[in-house]
C-alpha positions in Angstrom: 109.8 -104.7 54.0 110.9 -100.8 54.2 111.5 -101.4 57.5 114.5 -104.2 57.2 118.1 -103.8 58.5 119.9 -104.3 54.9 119.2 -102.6 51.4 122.1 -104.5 49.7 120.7 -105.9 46.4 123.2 -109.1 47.1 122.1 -109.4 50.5 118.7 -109.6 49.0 119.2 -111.8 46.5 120.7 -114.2 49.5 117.6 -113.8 51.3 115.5 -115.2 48.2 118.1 -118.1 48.0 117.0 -118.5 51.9 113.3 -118.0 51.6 113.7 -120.5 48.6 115.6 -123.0 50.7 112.8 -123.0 53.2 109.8 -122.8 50.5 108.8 -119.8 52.8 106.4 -118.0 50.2 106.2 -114.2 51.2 104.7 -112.8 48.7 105.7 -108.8 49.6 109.2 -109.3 50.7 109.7 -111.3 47.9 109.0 -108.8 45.7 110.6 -105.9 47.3 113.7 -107.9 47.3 113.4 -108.4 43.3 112.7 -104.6 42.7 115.5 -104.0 44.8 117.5 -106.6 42.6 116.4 -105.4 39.3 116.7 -101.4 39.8 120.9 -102.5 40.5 121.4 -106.1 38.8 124.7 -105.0 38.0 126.0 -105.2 41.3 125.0 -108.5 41.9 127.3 -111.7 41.0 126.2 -113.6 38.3 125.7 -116.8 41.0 123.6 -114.9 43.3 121.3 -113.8 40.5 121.0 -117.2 39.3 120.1 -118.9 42.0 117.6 -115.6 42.9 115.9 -116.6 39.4 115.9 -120.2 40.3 114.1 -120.2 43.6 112.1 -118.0 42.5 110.5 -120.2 40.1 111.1 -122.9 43.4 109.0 -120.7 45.4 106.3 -120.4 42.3 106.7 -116.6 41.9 107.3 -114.2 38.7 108.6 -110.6 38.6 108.3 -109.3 35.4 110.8 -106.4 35.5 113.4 -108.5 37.1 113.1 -111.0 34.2 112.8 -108.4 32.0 116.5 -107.1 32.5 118.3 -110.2 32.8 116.5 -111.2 29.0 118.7 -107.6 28.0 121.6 -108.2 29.5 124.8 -107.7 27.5 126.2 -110.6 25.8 129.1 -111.0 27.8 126.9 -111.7 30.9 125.6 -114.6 29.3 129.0 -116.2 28.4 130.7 -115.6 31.5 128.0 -117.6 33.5 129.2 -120.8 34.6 127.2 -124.4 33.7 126.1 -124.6 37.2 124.3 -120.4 37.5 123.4 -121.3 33.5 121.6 -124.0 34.6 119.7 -121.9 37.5 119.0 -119.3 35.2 117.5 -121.6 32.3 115.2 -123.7 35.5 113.9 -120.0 36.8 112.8 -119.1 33.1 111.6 -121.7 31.7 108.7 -121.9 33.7 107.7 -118.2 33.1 107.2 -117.9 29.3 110.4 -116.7 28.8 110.4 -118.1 25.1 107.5 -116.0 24.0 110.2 -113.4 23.9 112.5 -113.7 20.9 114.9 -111.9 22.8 115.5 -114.8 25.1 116.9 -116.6 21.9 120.5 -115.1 23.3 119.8 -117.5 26.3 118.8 -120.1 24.4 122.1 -120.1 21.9 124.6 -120.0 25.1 122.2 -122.9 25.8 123.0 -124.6 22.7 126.9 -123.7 22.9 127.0 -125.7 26.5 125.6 -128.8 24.7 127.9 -129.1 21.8 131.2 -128.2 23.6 133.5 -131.3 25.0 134.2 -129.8 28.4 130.4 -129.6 29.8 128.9 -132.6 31.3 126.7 -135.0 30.1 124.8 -134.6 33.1 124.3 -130.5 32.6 123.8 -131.0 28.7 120.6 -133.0 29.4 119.3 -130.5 31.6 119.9 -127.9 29.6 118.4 -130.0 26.7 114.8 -130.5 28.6 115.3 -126.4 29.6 115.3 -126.0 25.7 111.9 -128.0 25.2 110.2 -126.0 27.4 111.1 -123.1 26.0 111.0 -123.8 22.7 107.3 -124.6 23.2 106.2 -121.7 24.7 106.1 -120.4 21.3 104.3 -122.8 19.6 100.9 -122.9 18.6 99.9 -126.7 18.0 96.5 -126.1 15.9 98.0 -123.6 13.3 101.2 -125.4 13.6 102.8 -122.2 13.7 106.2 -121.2 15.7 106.9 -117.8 17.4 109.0 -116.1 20.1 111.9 -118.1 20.4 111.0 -120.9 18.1 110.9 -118.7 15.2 114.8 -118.5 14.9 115.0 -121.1 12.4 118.8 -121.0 11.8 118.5 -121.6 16.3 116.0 -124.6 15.5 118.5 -126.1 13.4 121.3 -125.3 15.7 119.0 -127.3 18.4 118.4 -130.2 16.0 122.2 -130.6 15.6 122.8 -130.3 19.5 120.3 -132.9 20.6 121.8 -135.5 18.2 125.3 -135.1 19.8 124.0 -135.1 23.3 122.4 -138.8 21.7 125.5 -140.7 20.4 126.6 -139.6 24.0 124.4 -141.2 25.6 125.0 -144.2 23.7 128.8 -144.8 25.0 128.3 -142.7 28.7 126.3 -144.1 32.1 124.2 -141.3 33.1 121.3 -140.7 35.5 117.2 -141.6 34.7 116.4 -137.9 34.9 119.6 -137.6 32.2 117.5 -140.1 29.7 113.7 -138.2 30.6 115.2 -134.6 29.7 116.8 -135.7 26.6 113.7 -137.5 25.8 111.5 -134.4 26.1 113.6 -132.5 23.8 113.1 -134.8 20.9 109.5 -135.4 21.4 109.2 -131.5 21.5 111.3 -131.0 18.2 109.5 -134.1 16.2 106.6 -132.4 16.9 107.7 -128.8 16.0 109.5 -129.9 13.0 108.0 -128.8 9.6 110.5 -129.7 7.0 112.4 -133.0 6.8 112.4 -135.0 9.9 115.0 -137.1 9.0 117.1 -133.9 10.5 116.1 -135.5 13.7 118.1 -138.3 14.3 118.1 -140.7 17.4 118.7 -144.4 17.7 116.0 -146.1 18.5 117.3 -148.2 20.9 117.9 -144.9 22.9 114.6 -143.7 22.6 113.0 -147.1 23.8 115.4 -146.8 26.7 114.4 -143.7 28.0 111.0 -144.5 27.9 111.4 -147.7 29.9 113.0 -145.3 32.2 110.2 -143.0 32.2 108.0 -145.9 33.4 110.1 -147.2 35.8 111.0 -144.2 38.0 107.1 -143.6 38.6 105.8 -146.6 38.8 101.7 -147.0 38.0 101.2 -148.6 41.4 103.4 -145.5 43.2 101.4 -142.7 41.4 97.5 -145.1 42.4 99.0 -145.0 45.7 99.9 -141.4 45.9 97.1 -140.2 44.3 96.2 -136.5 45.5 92.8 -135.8 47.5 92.1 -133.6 44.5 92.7 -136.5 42.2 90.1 -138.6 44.6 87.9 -136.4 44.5 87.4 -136.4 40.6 88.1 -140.3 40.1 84.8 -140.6 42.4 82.9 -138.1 40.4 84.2 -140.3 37.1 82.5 -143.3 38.8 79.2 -141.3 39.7 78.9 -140.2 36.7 79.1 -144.0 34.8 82.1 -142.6 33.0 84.7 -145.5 31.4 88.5 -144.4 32.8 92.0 -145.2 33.5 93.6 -143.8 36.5 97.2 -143.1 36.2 98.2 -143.5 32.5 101.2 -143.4 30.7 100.6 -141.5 27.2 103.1 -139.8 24.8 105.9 -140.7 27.0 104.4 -139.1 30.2 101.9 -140.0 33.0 98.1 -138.4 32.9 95.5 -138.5 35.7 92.8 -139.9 34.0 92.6 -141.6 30.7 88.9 -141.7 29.1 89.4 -144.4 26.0 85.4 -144.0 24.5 86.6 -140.4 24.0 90.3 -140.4 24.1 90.1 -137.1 26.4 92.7 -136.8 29.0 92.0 -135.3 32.5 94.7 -133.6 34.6 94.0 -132.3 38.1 96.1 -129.1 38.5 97.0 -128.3 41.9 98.5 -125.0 43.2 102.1 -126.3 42.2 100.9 -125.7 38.3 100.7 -122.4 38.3 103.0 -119.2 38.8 102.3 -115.9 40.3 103.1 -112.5 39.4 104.4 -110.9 42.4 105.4 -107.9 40.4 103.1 -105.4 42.0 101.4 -107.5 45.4 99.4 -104.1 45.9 96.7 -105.0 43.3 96.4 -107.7 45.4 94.9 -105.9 48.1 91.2 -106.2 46.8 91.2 -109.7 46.5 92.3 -110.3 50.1 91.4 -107.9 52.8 94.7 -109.3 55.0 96.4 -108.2 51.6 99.1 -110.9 52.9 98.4 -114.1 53.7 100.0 -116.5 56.0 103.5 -117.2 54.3 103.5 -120.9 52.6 99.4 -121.2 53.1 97.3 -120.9 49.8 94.7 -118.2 48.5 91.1 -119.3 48.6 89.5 -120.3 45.6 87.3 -117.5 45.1 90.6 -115.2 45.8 92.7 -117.9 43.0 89.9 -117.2 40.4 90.3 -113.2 41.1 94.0 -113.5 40.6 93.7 -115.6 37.3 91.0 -112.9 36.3 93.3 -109.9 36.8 96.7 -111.8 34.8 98.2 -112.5 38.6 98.5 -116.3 38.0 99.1 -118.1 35.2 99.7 -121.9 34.1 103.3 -122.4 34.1 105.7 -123.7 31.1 106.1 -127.2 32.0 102.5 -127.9 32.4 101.7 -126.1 29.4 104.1 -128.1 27.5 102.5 -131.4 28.5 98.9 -130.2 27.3 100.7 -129.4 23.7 102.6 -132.7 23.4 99.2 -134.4 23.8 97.0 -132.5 22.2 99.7 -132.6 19.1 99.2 -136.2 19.5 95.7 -136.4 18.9 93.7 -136.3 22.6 91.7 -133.8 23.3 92.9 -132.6 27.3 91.0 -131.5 29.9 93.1 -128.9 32.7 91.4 -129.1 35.7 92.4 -126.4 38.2 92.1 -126.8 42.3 90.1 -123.7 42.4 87.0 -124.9 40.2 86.6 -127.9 42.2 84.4 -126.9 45.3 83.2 -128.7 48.7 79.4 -129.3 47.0 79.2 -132.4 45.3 76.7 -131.5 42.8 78.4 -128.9 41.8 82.0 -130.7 41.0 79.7 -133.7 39.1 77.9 -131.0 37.0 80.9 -129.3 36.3 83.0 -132.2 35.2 80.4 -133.7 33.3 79.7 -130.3 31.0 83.6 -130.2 30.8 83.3 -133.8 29.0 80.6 -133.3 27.1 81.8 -130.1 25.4 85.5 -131.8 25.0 83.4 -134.4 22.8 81.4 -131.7 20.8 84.2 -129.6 20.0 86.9 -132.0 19.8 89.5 -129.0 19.1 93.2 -129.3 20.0 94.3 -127.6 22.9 97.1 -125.2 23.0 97.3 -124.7 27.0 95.3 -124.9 29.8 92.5 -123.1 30.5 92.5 -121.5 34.1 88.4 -121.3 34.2 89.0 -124.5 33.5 86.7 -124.5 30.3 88.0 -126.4 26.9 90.8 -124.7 25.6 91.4 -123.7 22.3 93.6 -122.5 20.1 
């Protein structure tokens, strides 16, 4: 990277938006680029950053001191952001834990501002909206019930409560998109099950609500997802059938499709492939002892034994979304299972032994999960 024609920290963040475009994942220039970005973010238009942010969470990368600037950035930054970079921005951090830090709340009130004015579209308030239930659950901790980060602003929660209701009665009288209904829907289930005072705060009609989940079912249909099952997702059905185990394939629970479904037990199994997970590219040289190339192929995957080592060393971690699915349903009483690619191996034996101990001990402990678990053990809180 020292060795490329431009140093411009906008000509870098154009490259990003490139690489992104492409879904060309290269993992040092990448991150040269960001510290580039980062050590001069002021020079950079507000567009450019946004979409940096927003392909970078496209490409499944995290920089930490990039991310860590733009959440202290003055307050004018923030307002003068148009719906469209607002909406990049929110995409790129809400996949990264950004609402574990309470000084994202600024983000999150522009966030709320958007929704509630009359000049910003339906279309960009939903998105927003589902932005906001990612976020907001980053800080919360289902078995204590507890919020933090974020989530902690209370007078915020309330200001949330309020903007989701309007974004309702507009949907009641407006045509909008399915993805507009599944957003606004994830925002509500998130703050009925955050709520700790009155929850007649909440309000949605309930016509609405049963609307957006027949929308939810009918953009992925049960016999599309059987059809387009993964190979991972093959692989652990047959293990479920050679071990005598009673499933579902393909599910729909809390408003959302699982893998697997196991009824006796109500545990949920989800197969997490490489497109779960984020990595820190913040520093790609402590990466050099985990892969002797130091850079791989761009767009091919680590190994497994070189995954686990990045999980073990804080390189990877599970991003937002998929965290926030293993809270809504563990919340809702099922004990889930996160299964990551890397655990699952080419011996057979070993995959069957594995997934049976990760059953068993789901039915001894029976705890709720509060995220997954990258050694793929039962999580707790």
């Amino acid at each position: 990277p020292e060795d490329v024609f431009f140093q411009n920290p906008v000509d870098m963040a154009r490259m990003i938006w490139a690489l992104g475009e492409g879904r060309i994942r290269h993992r040092s220039f990448v991150s040269y680029c960001c510290n580039k970005i980062a050590n001069d973010v002021a020079t950079v238009p507000c567009t450019d950053i946004s979409s940096t942010i927003y392909f970078l969470c496209k490409l499944r990368f995290h920089h930490r001191p990039l991310f860590n600037v733009l959440f202290s950035v003055p307050d004018k930054f923030i307002k003068e952001c148009d719906d469209a970079s607002l909406m990049f921005f929110m995409h790129g951090f809400c996949d990264s834990g950004a609402g574990k830090e309470f000084e994202f709340r600024r983000w999150i009130d522009e966030c709320v501002i958007r929704i509630q004015s009359d000049s910003t579209e339906l279309r960009t308030k939903t998105y927003l909206s589902w932005s906001v239930a990612v976020v907001l659950a980053d800080g919360w901790s289902v078995g204590q019930n507890s919020r933090s980060g974020v989530a902690a602003d209370a007078a915020l929660f309330d200001r949330i409560i309020h903007a989701s209701n309007i974004v309702w009665r507009e949907l009641l009288s407006n045509e909008v998109e399915n993805e507009s209904w599944v957003q606004q829907l994830t925002l509500l289930n998130v703050l009925e099950a955050m709520h700790t005072s009155e929850p007649s705060m909440i309000v949605a009609n309930n016509g609405l609500v049963q609307k957006a989940r027949d929308v939810i079912g009918q953009q992925l249909s049960r016999s599309y997802l059987l059809k387009n099952m993964s190979n991972f997702q093959l692989d652990v059905e047959q293990a479920l059938q050679d071990l005598g185990t009673k499933y579902i394939s393909e599910k729909f629970v809390c408003d959302q499709w699982v893998d697997f479904f196991l009824p006796d037990d109500n545990i949920v199994i989800e197969c997490d492939g490489p497109d779960h997970c984020i990595d820190d590219i913040t520093n790609v040289d402590a990466e050099c002892d985990l892969n002797p190339a130091h850079q791989p192929v761009p767009n091919t995957e680590f190994s497994n034994e070189v995954s686990r080592c990045l999980w073990a060393k804080n390189l990877r971690f599970v991003n937002s979304t998929t965290i926030l699915k293993s809270k809504i349903l563990s919340h809702a009483g099922y004990h889930v299972i996160n299964m990551p690619w890397h655990s699952w191996g080419k011996h057979r034996p070993s995959n069957l032994a594995l997934l049976e101990n990760l059953i068993e001990n789901t039915k001894q402990k029976g705890s709720k999960s509060d995220a997954p678990n990258p050694e793929c053990t039962v999580a707790r809180t």
